[in-house]
C-alpha positions, 0 to 999 in steps of 0.5 A: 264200501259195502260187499253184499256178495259177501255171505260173511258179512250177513248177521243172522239171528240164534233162530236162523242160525239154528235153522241153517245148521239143520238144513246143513246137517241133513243135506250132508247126511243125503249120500246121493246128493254128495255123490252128485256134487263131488261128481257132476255127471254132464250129458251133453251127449244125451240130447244130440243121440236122442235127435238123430236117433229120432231123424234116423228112425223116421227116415227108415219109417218113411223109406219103410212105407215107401218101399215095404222092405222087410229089412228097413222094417226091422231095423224101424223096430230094433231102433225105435224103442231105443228112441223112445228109451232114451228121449224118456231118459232125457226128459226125465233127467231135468226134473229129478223124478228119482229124487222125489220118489225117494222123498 
């Protein structure tokens, strides 16, 4: 019976060989990246702050036209940079932009 999820079992040439060597070697010379894998950093917290951050702020842009009260206005402005603060951080997380800045 044959296994092909076996990687082991795949015969390679003396060139791809080499070539995987080097690609290993330089993967293991990347700190960053063997910081990520030995600690993966799972934000799941992220997405569901950056919601309700955006439903509170326009709920107190709403209640702040309706009612013009300095306080609600003030509250908008201290919490809708946060907003967009953090809904940059999530956006930006998925495509590793400080990896190809790095590079």
């Amino acid at each position: 019976m044959e296994s092909r999820n076996n990687p082991d079992d795949v015969a390679l040439s003396s060139h791809e060989r080499l070539a995987l060597w080097r690609i290993e070697a330089d993967l293991s010379e990347d700190r960053r990246l063997a910081r990520r894998m030995r600690h993966p950093v799972a934000r799941p917290w992220l997405p569901l702050s950056v919601a309700a951050l955006t439903c509170a702020s326009l709920l107190l842009l709403v209640v702040g036209i309706l009612s013009s009260d300095s306080v609600v206005l003030w509250c908008l402005a201290a919490l809708w940079p946060t907003t967009i603060l953090l809904a940059f951080r999530m956006l930006r997380r998925p495509g590793g932009a400080e990896d190809r800045i790095r590079s």
